[in-house]
Residue, then its C-alpha position, 0 to 999 in steps of 0.5 A: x064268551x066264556x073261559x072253558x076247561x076244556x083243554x084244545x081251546x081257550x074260550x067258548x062262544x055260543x051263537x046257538x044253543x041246543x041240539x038233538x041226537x044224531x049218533x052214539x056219541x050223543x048218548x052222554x051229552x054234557x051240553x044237554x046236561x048243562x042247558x037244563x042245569x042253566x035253565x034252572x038256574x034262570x039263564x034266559x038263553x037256556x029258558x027253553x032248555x035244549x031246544x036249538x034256538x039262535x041268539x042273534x045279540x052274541x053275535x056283537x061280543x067278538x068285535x069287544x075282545x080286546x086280546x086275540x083268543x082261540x075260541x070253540x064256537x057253539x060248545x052247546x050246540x051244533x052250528x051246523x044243526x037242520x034248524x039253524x037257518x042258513x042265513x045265520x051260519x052265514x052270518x056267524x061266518x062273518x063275524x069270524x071273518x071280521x075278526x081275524x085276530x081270533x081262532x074259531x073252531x068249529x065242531x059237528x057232527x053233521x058233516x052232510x050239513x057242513x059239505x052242502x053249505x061249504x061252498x056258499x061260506x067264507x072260510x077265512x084261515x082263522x076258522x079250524x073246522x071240525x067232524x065228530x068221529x067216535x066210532x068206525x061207523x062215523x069214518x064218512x064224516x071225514x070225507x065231508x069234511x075234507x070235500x070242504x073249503x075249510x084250511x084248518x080241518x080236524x077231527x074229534x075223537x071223542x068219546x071215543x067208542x070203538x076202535x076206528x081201523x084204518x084212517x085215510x087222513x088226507x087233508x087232515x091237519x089235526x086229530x084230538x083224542x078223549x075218553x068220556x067221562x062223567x058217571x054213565x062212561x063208557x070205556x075206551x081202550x089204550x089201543x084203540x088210542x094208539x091206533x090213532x097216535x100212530x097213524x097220525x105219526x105215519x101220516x105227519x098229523x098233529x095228535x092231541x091227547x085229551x083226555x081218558x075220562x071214566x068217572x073221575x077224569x082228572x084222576x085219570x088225567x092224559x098221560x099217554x106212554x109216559x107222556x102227554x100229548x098237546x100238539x096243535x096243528x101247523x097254520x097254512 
């Protein structure tokens, strides 16, 4: 486990480690940039860089927490990754369901994964799950997403990379809205952004403004009309 800056959570745990690209959103991605930063540095976990591996010894760590958390799980990787056994999921799954005193969220951007295991994991209320959703051309996500067991569902739009049109938002609880950042960038558009804001007011869904990004984002920071935007979805 580890304290994160990333502002929609608290802590971050990693049972997998690595990825590989699937979309444009991963053009930029900060977890690949991290792991060969880590594996220079001489952390075991990352000694194969960004190579998707299983670390079956953190699966122990969340039964040691002495406080309730909310913690983003795999924010190196992709839970949901087709080399990740299933068999492991499951076995993630039952720790989250063990420890119902924390909050896990859970993000992928293979949605088609998520659906086709859902019915074979237990999804206990303390687990929020959510799809990628950076461009218009990623809107099937959602549908996976909502055809899930999931009682918390949620979207991140972020980088966000073009304007996302109308959204059917159905079934979701939560939409989070960031730009990217880091020197490579590519811009978003204060539009594209309050498409969103007003669709999630439309339809009563919690909207949670991360942040703009660019080069400098905490320059940039996250004020949006004036005001910032951190609303958490509402537990069922």
């Amino acid at each position: 486990m580890g304290k994160t800056k990333i502002e929609w959570t608290g802590e971050t745990w990693n049972p997998t480690t690595g990825c590989t690209k699937v979309s444009s959103g991963c053009i930029n991605c900060y977890a690949e940039k991290m792991s060969y930063r880590l594996q220079k540095m001489g952390n075991l976990k990352y000694s194969n860089g960004f190579e998707v591996a299983i670390h079956p010894s953190t699966l122990a760590e969340p039964y040691k927490w002495k406080t309730s958390k909310t913690v983003f799980v795999n924010s190196m990787s992709d839970l949901f990754h087709e080399k990740i056994p299933l068999d492991f999921i499951k076995a993630v799954f039952k720790v989250m369901n063990d420890n119902s005193q924390h909050t896990f969220q859970i993000l992928t951007k293979r949605s088609d994964v998520l659906e086709r295991y859902s019915e074979s994991l237990n999804w206990t209320k303390n687990i929020w799950m959510g799809v990628t959703v950076e461009d218009i051309d990623q809107l099937f996500r959602i549908e996976n997403l909502r055809r899930t067991n999931a009682h918390i569902k949620f979207l991140s739009c972020e980088p966000l990379l073009s304007d996302l049109g109308i959204i059917d938002l159905d079934e979701i609880d939560w939409v989070i809205v960031g730009g990217e950042s880091g020197s490579n960038s590519r811009p978003m558009q204060e539009q594209w952004v309050q498409n969103i804001l007003n669709q999630c007011n439309a339809q009563k869904v919690a909207f949670f403004f991360k942040q703009w990004g660019g080069f400098n984002k905490k320059k940039n920071g996250r004020v949006l009309n004036g005001r910032t935007y951190s609303d958490m979805p509402l537990l069922k």
